[in-house]
LUMROBA-118250 format. One record per atom (N, C-alpha, C, O, CB): residue in one letter; chain; x, y, z. Coordinates in nm, 3 decimals. Glycine has a CB too. Layout:
<atoms>
<atom residu="a" chaine="A" px="X" py="Y" pz="Z"/>
...
</atoms>
This chain:
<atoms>
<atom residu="x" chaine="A" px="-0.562" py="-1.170" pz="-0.416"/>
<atom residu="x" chaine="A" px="-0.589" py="-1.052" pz="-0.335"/>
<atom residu="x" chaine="A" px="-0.543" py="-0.929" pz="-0.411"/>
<atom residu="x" chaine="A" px="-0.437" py="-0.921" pz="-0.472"/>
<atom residu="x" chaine="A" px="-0.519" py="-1.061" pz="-0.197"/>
<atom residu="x" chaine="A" px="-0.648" py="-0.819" pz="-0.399"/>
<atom residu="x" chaine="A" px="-0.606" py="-0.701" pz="-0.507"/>
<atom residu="x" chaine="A" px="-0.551" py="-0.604" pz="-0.369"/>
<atom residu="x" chaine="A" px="-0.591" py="-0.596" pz="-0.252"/>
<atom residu="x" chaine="A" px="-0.766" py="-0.618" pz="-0.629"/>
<atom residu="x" chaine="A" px="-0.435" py="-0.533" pz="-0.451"/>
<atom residu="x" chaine="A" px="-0.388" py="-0.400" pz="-0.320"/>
<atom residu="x" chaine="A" px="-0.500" py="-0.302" pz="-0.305"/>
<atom residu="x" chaine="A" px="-0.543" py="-0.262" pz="-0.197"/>
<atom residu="x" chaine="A" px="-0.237" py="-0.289" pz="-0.367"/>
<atom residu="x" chaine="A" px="-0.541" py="-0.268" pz="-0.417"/>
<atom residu="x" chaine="A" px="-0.646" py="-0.217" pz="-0.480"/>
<atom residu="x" chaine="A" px="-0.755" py="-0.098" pz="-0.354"/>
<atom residu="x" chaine="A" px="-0.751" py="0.020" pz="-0.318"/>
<atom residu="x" chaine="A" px="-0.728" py="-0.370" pz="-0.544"/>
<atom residu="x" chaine="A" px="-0.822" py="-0.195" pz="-0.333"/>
<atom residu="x" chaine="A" px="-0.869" py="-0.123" pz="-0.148"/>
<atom residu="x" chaine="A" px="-0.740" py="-0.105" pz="-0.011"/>
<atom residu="x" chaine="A" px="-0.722" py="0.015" pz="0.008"/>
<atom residu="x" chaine="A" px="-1.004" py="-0.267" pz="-0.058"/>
<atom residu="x" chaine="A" px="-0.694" py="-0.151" pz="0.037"/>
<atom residu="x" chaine="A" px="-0.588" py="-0.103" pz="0.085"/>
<atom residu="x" chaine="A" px="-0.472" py="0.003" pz="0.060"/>
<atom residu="x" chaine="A" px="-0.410" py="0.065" pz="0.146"/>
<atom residu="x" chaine="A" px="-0.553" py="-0.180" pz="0.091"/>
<atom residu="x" chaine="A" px="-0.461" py="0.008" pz="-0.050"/>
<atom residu="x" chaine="A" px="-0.366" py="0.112" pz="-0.133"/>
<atom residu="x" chaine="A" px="-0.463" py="0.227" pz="-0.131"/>
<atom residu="x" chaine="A" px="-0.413" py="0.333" pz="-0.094"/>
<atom residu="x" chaine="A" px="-0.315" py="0.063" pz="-0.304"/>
<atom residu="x" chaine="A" px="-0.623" py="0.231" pz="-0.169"/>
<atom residu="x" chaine="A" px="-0.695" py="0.365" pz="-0.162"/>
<atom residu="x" chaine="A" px="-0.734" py="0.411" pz="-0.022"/>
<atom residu="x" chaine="A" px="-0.778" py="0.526" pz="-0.015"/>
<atom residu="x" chaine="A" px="-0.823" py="0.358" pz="-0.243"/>
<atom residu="x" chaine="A" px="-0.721" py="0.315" pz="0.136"/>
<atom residu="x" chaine="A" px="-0.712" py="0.329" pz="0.227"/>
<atom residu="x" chaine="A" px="-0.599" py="0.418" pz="0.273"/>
<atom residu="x" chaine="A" px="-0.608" py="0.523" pz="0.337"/>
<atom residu="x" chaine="A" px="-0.725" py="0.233" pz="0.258"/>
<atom residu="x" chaine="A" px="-0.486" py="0.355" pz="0.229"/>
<atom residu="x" chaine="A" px="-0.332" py="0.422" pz="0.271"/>
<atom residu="x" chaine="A" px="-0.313" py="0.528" pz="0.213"/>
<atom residu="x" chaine="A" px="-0.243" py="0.611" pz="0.272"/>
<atom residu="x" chaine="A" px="-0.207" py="0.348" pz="0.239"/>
<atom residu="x" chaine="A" px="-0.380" py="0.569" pz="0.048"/>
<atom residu="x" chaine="A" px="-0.329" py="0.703" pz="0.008"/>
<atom residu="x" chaine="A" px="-0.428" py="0.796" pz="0.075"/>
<atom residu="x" chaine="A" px="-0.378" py="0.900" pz="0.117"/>
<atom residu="x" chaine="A" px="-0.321" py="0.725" pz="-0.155"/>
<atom residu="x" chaine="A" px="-0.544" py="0.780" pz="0.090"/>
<atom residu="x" chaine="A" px="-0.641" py="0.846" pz="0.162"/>
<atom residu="x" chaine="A" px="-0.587" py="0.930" pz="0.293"/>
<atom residu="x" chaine="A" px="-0.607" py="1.051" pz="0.305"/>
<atom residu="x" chaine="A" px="-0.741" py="0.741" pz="0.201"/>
<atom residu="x" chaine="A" px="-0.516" py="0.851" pz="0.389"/>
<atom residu="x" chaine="A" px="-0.499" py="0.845" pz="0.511"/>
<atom residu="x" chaine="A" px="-0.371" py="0.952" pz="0.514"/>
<atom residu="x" chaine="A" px="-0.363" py="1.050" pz="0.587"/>
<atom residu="x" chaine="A" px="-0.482" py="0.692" pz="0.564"/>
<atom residu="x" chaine="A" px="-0.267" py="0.907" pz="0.412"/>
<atom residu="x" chaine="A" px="-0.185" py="1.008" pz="0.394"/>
<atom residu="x" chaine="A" px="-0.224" py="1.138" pz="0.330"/>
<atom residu="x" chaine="A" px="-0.175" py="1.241" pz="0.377"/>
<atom residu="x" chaine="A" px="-0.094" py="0.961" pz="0.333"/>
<atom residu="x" chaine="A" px="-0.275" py="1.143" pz="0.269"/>
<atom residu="x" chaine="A" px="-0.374" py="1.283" pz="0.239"/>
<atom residu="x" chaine="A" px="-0.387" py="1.314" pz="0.352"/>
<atom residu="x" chaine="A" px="-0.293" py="1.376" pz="0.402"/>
<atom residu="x" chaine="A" px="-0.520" py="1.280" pz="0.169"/>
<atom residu="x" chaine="A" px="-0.489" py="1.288" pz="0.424"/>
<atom residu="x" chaine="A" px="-0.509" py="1.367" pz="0.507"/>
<atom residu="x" chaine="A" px="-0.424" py="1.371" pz="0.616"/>
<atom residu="x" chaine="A" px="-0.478" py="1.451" pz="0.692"/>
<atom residu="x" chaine="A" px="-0.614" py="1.356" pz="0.534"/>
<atom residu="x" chaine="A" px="-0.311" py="1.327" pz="0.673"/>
<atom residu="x" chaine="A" px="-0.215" py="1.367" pz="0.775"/>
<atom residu="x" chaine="A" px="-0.148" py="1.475" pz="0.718"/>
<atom residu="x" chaine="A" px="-0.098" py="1.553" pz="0.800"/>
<atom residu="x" chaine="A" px="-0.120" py="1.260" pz="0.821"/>
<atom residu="x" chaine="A" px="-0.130" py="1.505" pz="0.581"/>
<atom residu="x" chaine="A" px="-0.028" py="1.601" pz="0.500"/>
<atom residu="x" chaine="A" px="-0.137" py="1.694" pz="0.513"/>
<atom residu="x" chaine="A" px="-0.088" py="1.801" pz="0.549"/>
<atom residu="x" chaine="A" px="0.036" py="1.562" pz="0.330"/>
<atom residu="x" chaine="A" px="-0.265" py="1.703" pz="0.501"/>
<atom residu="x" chaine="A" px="-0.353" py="1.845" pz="0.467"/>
<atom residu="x" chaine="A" px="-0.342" py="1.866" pz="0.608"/>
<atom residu="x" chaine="A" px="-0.274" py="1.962" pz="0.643"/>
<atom residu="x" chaine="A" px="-0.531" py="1.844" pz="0.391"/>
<atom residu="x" chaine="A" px="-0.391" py="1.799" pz="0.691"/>
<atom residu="x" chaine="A" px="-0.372" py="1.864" pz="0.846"/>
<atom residu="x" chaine="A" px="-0.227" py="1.889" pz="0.937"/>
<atom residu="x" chaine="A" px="-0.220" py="1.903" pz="1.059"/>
<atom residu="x" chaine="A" px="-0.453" py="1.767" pz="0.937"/>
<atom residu="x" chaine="A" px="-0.113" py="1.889" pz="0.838"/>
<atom residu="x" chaine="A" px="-0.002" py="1.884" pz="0.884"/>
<atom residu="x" chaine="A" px="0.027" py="1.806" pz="0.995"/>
<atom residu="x" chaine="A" px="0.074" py="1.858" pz="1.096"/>
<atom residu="x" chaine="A" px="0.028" py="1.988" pz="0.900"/>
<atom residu="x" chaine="A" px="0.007" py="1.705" pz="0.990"/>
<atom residu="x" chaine="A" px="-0.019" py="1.624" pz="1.138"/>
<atom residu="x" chaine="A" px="0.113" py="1.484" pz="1.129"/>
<atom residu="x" chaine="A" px="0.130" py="1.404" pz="1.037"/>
<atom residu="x" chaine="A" px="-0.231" py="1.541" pz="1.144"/>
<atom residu="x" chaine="A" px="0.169" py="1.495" pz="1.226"/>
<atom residu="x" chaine="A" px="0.284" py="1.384" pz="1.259"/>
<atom residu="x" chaine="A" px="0.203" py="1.237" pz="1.171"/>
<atom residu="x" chaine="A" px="0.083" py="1.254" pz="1.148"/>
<atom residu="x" chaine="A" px="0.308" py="1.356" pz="1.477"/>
<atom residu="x" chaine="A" px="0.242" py="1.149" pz="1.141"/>
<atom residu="x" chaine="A" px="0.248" py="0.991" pz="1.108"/>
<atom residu="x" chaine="A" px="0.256" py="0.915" pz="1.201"/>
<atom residu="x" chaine="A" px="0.356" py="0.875" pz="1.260"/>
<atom residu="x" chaine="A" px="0.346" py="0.946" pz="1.035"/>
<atom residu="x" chaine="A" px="0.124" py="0.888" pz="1.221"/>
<atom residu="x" chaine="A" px="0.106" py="0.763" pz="1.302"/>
<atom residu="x" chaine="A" px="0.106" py="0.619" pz="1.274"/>
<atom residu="x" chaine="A" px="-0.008" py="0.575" pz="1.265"/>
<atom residu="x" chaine="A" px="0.008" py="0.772" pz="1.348"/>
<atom residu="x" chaine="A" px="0.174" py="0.555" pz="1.262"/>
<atom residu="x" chaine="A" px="0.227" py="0.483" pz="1.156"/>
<atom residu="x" chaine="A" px="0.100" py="0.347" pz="1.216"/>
<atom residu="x" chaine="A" px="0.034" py="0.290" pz="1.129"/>
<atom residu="x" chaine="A" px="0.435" py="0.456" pz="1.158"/>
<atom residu="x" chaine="A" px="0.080" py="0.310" pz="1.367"/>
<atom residu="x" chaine="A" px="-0.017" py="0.239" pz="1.380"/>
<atom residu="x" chaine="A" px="-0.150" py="0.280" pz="1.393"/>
<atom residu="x" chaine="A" px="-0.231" py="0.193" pz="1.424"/>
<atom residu="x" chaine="A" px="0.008" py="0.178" pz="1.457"/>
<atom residu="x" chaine="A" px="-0.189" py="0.398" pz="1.376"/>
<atom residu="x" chaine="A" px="-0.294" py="0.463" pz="1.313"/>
<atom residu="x" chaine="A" px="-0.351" py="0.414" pz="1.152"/>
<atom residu="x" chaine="A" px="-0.466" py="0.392" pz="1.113"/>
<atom residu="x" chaine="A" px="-0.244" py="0.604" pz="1.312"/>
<atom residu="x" chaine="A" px="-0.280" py="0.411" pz="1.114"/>
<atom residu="x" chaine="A" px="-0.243" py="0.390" pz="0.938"/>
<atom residu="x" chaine="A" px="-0.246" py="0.240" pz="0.921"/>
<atom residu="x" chaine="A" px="-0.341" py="0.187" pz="0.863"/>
<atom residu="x" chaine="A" px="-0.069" py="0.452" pz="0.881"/>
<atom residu="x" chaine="A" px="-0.158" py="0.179" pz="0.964"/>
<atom residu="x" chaine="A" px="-0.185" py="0.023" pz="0.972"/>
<atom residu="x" chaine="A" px="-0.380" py="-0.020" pz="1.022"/>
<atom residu="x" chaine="A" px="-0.467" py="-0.090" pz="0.969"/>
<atom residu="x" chaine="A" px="-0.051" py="-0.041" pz="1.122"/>
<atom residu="x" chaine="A" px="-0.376" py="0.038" pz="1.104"/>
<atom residu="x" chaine="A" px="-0.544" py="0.032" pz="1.153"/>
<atom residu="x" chaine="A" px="-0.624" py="0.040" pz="1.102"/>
<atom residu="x" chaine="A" px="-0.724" py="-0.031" pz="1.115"/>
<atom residu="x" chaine="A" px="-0.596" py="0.097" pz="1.219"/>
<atom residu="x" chaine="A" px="-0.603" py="0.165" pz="0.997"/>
<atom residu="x" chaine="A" px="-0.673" py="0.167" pz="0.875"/>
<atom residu="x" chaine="A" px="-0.701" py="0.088" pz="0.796"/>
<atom residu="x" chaine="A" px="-0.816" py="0.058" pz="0.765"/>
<atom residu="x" chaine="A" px="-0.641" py="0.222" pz="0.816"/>
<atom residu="x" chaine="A" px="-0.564" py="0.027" pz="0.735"/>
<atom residu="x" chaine="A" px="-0.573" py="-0.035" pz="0.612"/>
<atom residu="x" chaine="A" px="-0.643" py="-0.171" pz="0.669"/>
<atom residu="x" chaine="A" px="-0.741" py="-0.225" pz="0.618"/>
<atom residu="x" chaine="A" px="-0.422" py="-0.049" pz="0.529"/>
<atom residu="x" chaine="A" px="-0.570" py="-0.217" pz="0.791"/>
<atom residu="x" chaine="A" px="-0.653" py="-0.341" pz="0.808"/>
<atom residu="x" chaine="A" px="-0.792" py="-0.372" pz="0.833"/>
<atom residu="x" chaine="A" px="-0.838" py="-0.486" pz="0.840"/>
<atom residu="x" chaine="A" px="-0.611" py="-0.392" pz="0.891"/>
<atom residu="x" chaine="A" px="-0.869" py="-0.240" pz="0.848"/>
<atom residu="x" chaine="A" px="-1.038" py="-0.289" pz="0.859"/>
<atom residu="x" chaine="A" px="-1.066" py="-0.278" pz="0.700"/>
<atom residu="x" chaine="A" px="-1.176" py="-0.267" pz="0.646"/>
<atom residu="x" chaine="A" px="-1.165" py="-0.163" pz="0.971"/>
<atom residu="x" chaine="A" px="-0.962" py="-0.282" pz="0.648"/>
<atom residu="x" chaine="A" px="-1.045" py="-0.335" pz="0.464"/>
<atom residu="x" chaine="A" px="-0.966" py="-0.479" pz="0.472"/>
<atom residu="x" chaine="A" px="-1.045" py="-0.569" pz="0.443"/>
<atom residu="x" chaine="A" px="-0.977" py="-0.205" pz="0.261"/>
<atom residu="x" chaine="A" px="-0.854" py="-0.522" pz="0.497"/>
<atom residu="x" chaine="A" px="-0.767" py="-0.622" pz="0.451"/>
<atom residu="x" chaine="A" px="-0.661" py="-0.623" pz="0.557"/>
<atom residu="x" chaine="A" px="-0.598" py="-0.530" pz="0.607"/>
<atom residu="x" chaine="A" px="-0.712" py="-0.595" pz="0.308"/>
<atom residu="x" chaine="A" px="-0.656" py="-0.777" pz="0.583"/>
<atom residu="x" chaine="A" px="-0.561" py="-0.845" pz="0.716"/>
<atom residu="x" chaine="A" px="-0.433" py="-0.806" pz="0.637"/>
<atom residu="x" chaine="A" px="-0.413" py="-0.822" pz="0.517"/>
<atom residu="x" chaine="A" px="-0.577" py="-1.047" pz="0.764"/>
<atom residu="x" chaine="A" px="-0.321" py="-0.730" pz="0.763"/>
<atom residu="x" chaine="A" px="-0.209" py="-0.684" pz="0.730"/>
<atom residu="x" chaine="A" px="-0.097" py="-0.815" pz="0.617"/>
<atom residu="x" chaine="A" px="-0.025" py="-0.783" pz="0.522"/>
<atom residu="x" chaine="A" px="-0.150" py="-0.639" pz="0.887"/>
<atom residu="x" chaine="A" px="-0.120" py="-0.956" pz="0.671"/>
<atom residu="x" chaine="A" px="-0.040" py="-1.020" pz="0.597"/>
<atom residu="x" chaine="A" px="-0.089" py="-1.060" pz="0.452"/>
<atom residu="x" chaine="A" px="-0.024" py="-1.116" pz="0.363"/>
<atom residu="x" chaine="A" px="-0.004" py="-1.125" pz="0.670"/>
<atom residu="x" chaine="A" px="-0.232" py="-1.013" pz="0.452"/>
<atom residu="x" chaine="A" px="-0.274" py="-0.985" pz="0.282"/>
<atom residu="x" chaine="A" px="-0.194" py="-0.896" pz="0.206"/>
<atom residu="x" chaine="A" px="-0.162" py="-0.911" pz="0.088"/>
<atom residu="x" chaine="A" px="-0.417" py="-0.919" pz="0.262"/>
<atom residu="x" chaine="A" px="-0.163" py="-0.794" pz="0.288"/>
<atom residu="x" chaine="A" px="-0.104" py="-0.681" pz="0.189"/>
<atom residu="x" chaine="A" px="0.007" py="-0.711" pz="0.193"/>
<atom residu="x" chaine="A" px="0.045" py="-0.695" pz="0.077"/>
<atom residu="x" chaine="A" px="-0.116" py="-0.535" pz="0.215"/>
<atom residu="x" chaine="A" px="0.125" py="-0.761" pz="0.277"/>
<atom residu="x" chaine="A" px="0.261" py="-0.821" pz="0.271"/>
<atom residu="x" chaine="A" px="0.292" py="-0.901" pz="0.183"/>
<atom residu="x" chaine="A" px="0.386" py="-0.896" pz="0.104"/>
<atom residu="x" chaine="A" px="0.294" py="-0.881" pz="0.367"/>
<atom residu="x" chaine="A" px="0.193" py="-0.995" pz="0.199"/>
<atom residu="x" chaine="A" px="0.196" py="-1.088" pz="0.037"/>
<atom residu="x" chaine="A" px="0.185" py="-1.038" pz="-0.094"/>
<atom residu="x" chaine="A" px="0.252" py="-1.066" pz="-0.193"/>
<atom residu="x" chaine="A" px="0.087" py="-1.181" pz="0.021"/>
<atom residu="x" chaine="A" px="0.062" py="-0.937" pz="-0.078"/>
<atom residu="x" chaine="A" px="0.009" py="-0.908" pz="-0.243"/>
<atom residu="x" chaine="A" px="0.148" py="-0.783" pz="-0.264"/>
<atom residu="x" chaine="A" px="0.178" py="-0.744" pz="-0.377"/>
<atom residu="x" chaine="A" px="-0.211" py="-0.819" pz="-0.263"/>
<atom residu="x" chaine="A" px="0.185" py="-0.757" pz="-0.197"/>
<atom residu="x" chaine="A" px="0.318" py="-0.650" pz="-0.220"/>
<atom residu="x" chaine="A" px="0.426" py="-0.719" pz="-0.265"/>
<atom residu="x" chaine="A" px="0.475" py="-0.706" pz="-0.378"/>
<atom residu="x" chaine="A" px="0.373" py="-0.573" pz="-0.087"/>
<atom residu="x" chaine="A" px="0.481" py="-0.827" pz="-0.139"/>
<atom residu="x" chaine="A" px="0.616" py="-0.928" pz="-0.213"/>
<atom residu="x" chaine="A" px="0.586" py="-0.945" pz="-0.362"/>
<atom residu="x" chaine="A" px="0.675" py="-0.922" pz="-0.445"/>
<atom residu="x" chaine="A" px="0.628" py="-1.106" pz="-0.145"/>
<atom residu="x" chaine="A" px="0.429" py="-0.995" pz="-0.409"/>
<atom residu="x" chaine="A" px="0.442" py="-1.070" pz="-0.527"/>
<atom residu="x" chaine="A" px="0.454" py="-0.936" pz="-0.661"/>
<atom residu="x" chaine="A" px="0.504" py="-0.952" pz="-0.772"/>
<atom residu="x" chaine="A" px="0.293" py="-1.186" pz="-0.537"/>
<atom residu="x" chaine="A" px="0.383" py="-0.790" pz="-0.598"/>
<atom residu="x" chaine="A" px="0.429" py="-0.716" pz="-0.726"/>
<atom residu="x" chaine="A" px="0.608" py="-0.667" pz="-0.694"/>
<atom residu="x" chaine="A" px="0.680" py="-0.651" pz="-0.793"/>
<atom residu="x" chaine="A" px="0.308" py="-0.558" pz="-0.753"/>
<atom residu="x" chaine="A" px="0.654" py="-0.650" pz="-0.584"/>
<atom residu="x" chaine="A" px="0.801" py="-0.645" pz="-0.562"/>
<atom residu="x" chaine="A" px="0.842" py="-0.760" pz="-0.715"/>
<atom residu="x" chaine="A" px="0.889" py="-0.745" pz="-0.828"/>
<atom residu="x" chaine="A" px="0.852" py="-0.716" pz="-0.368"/>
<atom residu="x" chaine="A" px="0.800" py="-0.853" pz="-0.644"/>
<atom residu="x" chaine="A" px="0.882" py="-0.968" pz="-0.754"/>
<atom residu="x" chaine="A" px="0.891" py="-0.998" pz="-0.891"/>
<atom residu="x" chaine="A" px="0.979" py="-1.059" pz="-0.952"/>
<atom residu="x" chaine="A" px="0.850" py="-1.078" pz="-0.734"/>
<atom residu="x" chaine="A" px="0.739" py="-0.921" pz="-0.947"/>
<atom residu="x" chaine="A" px="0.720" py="-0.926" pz="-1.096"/>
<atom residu="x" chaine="A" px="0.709" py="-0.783" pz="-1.145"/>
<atom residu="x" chaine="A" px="0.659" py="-0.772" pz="-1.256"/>
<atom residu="x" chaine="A" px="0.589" py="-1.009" pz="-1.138"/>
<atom residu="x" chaine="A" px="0.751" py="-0.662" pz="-1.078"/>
<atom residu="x" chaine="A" px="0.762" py="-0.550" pz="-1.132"/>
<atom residu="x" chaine="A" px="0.912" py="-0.520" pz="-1.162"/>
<atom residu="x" chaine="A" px="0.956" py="-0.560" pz="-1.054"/>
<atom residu="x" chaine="A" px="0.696" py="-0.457" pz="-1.050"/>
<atom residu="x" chaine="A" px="1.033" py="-0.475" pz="-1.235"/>
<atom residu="x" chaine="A" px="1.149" py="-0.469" pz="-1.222"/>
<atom residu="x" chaine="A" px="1.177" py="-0.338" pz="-1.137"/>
<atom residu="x" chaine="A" px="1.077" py="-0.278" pz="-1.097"/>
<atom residu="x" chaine="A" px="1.207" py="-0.482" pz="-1.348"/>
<atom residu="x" chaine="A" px="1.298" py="-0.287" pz="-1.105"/>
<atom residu="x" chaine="A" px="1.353" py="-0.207" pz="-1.022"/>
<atom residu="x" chaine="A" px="1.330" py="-0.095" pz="-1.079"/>
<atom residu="x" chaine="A" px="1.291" py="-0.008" pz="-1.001"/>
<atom residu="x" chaine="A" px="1.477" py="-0.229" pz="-0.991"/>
<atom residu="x" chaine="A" px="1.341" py="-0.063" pz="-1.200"/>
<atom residu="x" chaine="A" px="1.354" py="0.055" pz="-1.255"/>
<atom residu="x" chaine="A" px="1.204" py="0.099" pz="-1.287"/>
<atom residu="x" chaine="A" px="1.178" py="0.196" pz="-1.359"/>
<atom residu="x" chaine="A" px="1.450" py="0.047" pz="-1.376"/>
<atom residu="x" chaine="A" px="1.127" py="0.034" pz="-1.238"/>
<atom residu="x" chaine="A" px="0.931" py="0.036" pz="-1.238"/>
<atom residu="x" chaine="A" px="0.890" py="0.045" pz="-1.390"/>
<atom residu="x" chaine="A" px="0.791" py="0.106" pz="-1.431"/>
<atom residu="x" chaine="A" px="0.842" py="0.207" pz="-1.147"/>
<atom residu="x" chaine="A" px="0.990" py="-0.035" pz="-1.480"/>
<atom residu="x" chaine="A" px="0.929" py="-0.054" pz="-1.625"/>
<atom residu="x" chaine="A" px="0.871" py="-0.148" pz="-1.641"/>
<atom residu="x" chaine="A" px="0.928" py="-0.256" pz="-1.630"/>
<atom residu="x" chaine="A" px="1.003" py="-0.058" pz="-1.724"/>
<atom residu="x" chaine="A" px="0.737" py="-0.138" pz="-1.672"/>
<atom residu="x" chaine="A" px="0.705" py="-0.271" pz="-1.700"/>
<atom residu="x" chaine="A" px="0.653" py="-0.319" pz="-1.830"/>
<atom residu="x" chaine="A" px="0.560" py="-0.396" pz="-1.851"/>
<atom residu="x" chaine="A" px="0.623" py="-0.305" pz="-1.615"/>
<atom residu="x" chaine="A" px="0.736" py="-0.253" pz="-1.919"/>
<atom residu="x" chaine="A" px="0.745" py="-0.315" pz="-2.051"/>
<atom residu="x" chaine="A" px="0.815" py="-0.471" pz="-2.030"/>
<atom residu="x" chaine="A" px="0.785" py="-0.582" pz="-2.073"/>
<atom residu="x" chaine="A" px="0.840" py="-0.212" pz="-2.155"/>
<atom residu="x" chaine="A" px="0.910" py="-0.426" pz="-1.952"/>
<atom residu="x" chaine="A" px="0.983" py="-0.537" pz="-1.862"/>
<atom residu="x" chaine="A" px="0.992" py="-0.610" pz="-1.833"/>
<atom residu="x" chaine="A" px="1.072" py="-0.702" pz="-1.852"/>
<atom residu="x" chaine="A" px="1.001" py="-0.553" pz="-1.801"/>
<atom residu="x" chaine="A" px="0.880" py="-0.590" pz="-1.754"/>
<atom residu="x" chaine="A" px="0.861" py="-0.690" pz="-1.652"/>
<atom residu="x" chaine="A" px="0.804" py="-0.840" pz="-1.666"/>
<atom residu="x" chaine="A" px="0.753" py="-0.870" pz="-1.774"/>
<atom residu="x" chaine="A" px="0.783" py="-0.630" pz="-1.571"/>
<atom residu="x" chaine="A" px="0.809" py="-0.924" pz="-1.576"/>
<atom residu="x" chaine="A" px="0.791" py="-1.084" pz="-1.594"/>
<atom residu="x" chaine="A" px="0.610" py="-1.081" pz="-1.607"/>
<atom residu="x" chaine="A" px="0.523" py="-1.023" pz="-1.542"/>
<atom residu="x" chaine="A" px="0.867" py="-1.194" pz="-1.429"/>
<atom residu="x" chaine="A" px="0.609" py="-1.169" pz="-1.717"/>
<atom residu="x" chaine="A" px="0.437" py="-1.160" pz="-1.706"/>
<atom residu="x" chaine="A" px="0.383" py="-1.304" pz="-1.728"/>
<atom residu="x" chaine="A" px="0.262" py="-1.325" pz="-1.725"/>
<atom residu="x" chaine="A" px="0.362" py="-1.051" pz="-1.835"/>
</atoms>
């Protein structure tokens, strides 16, 4: 599973709450992302770059 569409869902969405100065609706946003991809797709495909990216986001680094 790629974050890939979900991640351009979520930055999208935040764009536009920041251009319209508008509060975070945080299950607004979830709503979003999930008519591209079921929420525990993205929980997973997240744990697994959590796990192979290091802390300091180098990924000369990182486990490959």
């Amino acid at each position: 599973m790629s974050l890939q569409r979900p991640a351009k869902v979520l930055f999208g969405e935040l764009e536009l709450v920041e251009e319209q100065e508008a509060d975070l609706d945080v299950a607004a946003l979830w709503a979003a992302v999930e008519e591209v991809t079921p929420r525990a797709a993205v929980m997973t495909a997240a744990t697994t770059v959590v796990a192979l990216v290091p802390e300091d986001g180098n990924i000369d680094t990182a486990v490959g």
